[in-house]
C-alpha positions in Angstrom: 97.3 48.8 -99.3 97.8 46.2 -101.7 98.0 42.6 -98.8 97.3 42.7 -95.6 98.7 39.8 -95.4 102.1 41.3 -95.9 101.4 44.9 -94.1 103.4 46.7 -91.2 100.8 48.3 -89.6 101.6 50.8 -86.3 99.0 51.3 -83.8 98.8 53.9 -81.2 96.9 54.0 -77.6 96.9 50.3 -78.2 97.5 49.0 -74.7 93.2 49.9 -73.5 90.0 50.1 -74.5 89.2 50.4 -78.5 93.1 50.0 -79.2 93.8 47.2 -77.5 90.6 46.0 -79.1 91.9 46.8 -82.3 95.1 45.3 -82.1 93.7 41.8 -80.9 92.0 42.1 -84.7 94.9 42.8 -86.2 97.1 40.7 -85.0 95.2 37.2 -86.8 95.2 39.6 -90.0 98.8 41.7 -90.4 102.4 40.6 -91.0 103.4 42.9 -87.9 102.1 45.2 -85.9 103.7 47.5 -83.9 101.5 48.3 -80.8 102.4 51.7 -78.4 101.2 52.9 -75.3 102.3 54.9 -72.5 103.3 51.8 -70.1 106.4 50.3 -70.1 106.4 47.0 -71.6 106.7 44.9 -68.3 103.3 46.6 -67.4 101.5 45.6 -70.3 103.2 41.5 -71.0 99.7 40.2 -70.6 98.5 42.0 -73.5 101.6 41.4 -75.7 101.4 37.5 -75.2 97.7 37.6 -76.0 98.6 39.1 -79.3 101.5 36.7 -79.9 99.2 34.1 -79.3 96.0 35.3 -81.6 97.5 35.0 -84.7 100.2 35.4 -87.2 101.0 38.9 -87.0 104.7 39.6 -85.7 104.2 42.1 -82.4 105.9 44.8 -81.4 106.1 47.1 -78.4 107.1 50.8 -77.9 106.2 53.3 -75.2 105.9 56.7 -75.6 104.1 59.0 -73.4 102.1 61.6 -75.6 102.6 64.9 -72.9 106.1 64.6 -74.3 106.6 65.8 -78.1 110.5 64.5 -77.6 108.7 60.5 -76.9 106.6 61.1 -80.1 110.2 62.0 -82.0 111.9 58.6 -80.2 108.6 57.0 -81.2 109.0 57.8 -85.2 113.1 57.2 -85.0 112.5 53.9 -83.3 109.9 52.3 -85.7 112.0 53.9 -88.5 115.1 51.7 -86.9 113.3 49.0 -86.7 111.2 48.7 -89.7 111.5 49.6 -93.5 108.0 50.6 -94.0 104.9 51.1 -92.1 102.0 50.0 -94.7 99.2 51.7 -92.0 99.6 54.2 -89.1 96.8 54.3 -86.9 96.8 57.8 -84.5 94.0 55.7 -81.9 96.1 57.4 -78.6 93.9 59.8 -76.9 92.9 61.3 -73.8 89.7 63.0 -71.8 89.8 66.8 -71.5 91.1 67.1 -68.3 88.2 68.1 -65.2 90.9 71.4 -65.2 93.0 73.1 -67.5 96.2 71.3 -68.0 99.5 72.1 -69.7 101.3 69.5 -71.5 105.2 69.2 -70.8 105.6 71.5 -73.5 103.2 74.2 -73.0 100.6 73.1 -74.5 97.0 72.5 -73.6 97.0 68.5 -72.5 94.3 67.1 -74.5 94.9 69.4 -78.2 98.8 68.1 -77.5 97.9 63.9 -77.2 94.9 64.0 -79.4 96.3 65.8 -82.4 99.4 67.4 -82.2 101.1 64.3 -81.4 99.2 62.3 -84.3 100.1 65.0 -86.8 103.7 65.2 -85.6 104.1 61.0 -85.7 102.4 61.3 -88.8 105.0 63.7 -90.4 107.8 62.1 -88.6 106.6 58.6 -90.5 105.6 59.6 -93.6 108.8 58.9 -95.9 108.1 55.2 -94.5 104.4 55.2 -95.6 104.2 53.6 -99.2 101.7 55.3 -101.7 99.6 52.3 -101.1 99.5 52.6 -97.6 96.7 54.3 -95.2 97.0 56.9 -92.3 94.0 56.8 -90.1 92.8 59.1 -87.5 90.6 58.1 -85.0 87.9 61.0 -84.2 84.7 61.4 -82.6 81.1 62.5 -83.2 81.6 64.8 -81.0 83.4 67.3 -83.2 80.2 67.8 -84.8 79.6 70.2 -82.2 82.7 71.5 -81.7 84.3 74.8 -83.0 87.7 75.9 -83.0 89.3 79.1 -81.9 92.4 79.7 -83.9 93.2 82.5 -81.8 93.0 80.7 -78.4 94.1 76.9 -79.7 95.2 76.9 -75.6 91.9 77.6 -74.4 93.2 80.1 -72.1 89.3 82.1 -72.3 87.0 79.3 -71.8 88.0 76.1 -70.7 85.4 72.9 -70.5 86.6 69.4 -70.6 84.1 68.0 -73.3 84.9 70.9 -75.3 88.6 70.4 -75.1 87.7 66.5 -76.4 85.7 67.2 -78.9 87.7 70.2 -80.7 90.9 68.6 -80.4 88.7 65.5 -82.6 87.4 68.2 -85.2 91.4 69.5 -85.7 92.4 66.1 -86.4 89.0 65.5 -89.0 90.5 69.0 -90.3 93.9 67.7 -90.6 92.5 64.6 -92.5 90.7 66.2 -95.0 93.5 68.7 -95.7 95.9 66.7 -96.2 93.8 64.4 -98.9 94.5 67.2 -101.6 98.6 66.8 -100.1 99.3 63.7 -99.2 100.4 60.2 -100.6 98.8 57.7 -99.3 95.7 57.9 -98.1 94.1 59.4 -95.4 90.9 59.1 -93.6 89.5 60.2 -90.4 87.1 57.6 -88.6 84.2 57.8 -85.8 84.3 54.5 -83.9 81.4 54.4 -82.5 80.1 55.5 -78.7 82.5 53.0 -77.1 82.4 51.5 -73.6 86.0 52.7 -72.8 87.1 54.6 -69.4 87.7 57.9 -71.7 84.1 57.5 -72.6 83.1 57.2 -68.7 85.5 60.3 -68.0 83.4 62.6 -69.4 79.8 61.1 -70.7 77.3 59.9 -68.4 76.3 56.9 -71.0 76.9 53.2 -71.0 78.1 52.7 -74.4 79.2 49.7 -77.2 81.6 46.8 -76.2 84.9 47.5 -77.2 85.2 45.3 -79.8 83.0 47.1 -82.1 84.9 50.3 -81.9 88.0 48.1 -82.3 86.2 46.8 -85.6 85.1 49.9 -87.0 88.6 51.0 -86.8 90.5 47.9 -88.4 88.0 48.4 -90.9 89.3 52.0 -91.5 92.9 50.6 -91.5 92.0 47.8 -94.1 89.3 48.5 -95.7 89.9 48.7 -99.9 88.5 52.2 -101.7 88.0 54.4 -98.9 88.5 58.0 -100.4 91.3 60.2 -99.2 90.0 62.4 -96.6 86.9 60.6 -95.8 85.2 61.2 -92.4 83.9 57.8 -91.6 80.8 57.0 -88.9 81.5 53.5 -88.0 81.7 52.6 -91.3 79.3 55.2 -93.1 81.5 58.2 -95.3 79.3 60.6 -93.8 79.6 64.7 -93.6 81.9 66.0 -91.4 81.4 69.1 -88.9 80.5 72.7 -91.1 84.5 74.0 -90.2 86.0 71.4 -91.5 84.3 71.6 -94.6 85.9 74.9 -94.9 89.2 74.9 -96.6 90.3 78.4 -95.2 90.1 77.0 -91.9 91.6 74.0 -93.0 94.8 76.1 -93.9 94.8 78.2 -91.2 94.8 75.3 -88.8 97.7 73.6 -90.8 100.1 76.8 -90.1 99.0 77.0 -86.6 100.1 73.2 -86.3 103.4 73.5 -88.5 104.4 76.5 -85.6 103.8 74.5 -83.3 105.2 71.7 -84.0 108.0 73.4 -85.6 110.9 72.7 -83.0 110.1 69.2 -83.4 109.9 69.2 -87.1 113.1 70.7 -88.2 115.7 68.9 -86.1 116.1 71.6 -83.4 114.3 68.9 -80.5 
C-alpha cells in the first residue's frame, strides 16, 4: 500500500476485543474504514461514534454473522456497492471452539467455518477490489504451532476438543496465507497478535493475558506496515517460522481443494 493516508481498509470482528482495538488505531490513520461485526448497528453506536470521533478516517458499518456463508456473500456485494477498492482487508472475526461440537448453518464445523472458511471466502469474494499494492491479512494464533490438521475429517467428526478446533482452524488460515503468496496479487500475510486479554482468550485459556491494545497494534502494524513479504507468518511483529504443515506445500494444496469444495456453492454463483 502506497498512503495510508488515502487507504480503504475493511476490518472484520471489529466491534470487541483486539478488533475493536484495532479499529480505534485505524481510524486516526485511514481515509475509511469499514468496520463489521455480527451486531446490528444500533447495538454497537457507542463504538461507531468513538471512531467518528478519533480521527479522520470515514467509518463504515456492516453486519454479517459468520455461521452464515450467505452474510459473508452480502458482506463482499455490499462493500463492493459501496466502495471502489478496498486497499487492506483484515479477516480479525473469530470465535472459541465451542465446549461441544457445533455445526455451522451450513454444515459445517462452527469454529473451521468463522475462523477460515469465511475469511478465505470474503477474501475471494473481494479480491477483484484489492489493488496490487494492497494487503490481505489474516489474523492467527500461536496456537497453530501445535495444531495438526486432518484433511480427511476437516469436521472433526472423530475427535473433537475445543482448543484443538481453535488452534487448527488458525494453522488452515497460516496455510492459506502462505499458499496463496506464490498466487496472489497483493500481498498476503498471516499475523500472531499476541496472547491478548479478550473474552475468546478467557473461553478457553486459563491465563490473564496483554491489554487489548497491543494485540490491536500488532495487527495495524500487519495491515500497514511497508515490506512485509508475501506469505509471512508474523509473531507480534517478528517474521518467524510457522507450524511444520504449513511449511509443507503438498498440504498446502490439498487444503486449498478441500476449501475451493467447500466453498464452492458460494463461489460460483449458485448461493
Amino acid at each position: 500500500m502506497n498512503d495510508r493516508n488515502s487507504a480503504t481498509v475493511l476490518l472484520t470482528g471489529a466491534t470487541s476485543g483486539i478488533g475493536a482495538a484495532a479499529a480505534r488505531l485505524l481510524a486516526g490513520s485511514v481515509r475509511r474504514l469499514i468496520v463489521h461485526g455480527p451486531e446490528p448497528a444500533s447495538e454497537v453506536r457507542p463504538l461507531l461514534d468513538e471512531l467518528r470521533s478519533a480521527g479522520r478516517a470515514e467509518i463504515g458499518y456492516a453486519s454479517a454473522d459468520f455461521d452464515r456463508l450467505d452474510d459473508v456473500v452480502a458482506l463482499a456485494e455490499h462493500v463492493a456497492e459501496t466502495s471502489d477498492r478496498v486497499d487492506v482487508l483484515v479477516n480479525n472475526a473469530g470465535r472459541p471452539g465451542a465446549p461441544r461440537r457445533r455445526r455451522s448453518h451450513d454444515g459445517y464445523e462452527a469454529t473451521l467455518q468463522t475462523n477460515y472458511l469465511a475469511a478465505v471466502l470474503l477474501t475471494e469474494r473481494l479480491l477483484p477490489l484489492v489493488p496490487e499494492t494492497g494487503r490481505v491479512v489474516h489474523v492467527a494464533s500461536a496456537t497453530h504451532l501445535s495444531a495438526t490438521f486432518e484433511l480427511d475429517d476437516p469436521q472433526l467428526r472423530r475427535d473433537y476438543e475445543p482448543t484443538a478446533a481453535y488452534a487448527r482452524s488458525k494453522l488452515a488460515l497460516v496455510a492459506h496465507a502462505a499458499r496463496q503468496a506464490a498466487h496472489l496479487r497483493p500481498g498476503i500475510v498471516s499475523v500472531h497478535p499476541g496472547i491478548v486479554s479478550t473474552a475468546l482468550l478467557h473461553a478457553m485459556f486459563a491465563v490473564e493475558g496483554e491489554p487489548a491494545s497491543r494485540g490491536g497494534a500488532n495487527v495495524v502494524a500487519a495491515a500497514l506496515r511497508p515490506g512485509l513479504p508475501s506469505g509471512a507468518y508474523l509473531d507480534e511483529r517478528r517474521v518467524a517460522e510457522p507450524a511444520r504443515q504449513v511449511r509443507d506445500a503438498t498440504f498446502r494444496e490439498e487444503l486449498h481443494r478441500l476449501t475451493m469444495t467447500l466453498l464452492g456453492p458460494w463461489l460460483d454463483g449458485r448461493r
